[in-house]
C-alpha positions in Angstrom: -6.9 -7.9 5.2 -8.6 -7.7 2.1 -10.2 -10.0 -0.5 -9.7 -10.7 -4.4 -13.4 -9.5 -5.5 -13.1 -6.6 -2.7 -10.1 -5.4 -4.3 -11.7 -5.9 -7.8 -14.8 -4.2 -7.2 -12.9 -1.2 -5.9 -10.3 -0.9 -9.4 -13.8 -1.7 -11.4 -15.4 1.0 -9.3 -13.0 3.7 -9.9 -12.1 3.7 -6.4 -8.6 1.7 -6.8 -6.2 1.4 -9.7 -4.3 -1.5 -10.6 -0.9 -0.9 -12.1 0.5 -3.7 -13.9 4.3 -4.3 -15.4 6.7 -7.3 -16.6 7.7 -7.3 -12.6 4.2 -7.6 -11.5 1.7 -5.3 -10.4 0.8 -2.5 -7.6 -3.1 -1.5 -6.3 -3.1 1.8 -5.6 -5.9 3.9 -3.9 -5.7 7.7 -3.0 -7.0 8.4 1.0 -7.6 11.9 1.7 -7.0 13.0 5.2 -10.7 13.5 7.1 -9.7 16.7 8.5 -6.5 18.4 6.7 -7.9 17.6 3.4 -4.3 15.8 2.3 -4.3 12.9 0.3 -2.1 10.2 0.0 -1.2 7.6 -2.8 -1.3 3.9 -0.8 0.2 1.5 -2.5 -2.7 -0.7 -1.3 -1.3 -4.1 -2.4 2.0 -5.3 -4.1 2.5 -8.6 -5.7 5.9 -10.1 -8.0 6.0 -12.4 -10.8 9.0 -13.7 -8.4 9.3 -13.8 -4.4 7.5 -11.7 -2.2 7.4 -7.5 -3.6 11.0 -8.6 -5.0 11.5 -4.3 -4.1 8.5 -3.3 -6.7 7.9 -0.3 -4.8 11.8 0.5 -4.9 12.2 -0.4 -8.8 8.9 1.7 -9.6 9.6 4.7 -6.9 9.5 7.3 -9.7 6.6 6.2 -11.3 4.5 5.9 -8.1 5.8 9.6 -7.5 4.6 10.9 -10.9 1.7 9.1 -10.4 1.1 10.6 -6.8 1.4 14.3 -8.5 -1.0 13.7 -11.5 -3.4 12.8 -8.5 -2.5 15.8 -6.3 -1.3 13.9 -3.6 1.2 15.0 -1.1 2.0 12.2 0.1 3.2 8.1 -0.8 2.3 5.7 2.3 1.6 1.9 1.8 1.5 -0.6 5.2 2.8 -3.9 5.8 2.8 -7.0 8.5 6.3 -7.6 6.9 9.0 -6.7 10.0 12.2 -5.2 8.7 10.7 -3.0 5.8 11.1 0.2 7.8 15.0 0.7 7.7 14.7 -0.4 3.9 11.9 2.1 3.4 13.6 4.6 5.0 16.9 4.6 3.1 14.0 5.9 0.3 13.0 8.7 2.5 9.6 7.2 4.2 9.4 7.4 7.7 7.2 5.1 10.1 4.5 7.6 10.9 2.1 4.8 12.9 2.9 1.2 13.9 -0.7 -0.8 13.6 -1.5 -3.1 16.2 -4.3 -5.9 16.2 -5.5 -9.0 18.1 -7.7 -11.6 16.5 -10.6 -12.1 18.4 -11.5 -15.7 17.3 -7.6 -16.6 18.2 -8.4 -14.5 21.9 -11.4 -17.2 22.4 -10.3 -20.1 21.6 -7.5 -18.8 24.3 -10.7 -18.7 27.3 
């Protein structure tokens, strides 16, 4: 989950980078791996003009990769709750390193 000024004050903070095109835009954020040291380009969060990602990430693949090396990453990842994305991810060469799980605790007590 994340919030408009959250995501704001990380891109005004240096610690995000918004990337915006004619398709829409991408929020990136490099994490570096606490013990290997590897860092990773997330795209963080991706929003279209039209639809939902309308395949931003596929469209602008080469410039997130060129964008991954100027930042000496090794890696691309980016996360989802949308189900399906991993077989279309993976025809790109991802694969689905974790799956996340998560229960909401205020949905678990009203449950009781």
């Amino acid at each position: 989950d994340w919030l408009p000024r959250e995501v704001a004050l990380q891109c005004l903070q240096g610690q995000a980078i918004l990337h915006i095109n004619p398709d829409g835009f991408i929020v990136s954020k490099v994490l570096t791996h606490r013990i290997t040291g590897e860092r990773t380009l997330l795209a963080w969060l991706v929003g279209s003009r039209v639809g939902t990602g309308n395949g931003l990430v596929e469209k602008h693949f080469d410039f997130l990769v060129k964008l991954a090396k100027a930042l000496n990453c090794t890696r691309i990842g980016g996360n989802t709750p949308i189900e399906g994305l991993c077989k279309k991810y993976s025809k790109f060469g991802f694969r689905h390193d974790m799956t996340e799980f998560s229960i909401s605790l205020q949905e678990k007590d009203n449950e009781i």
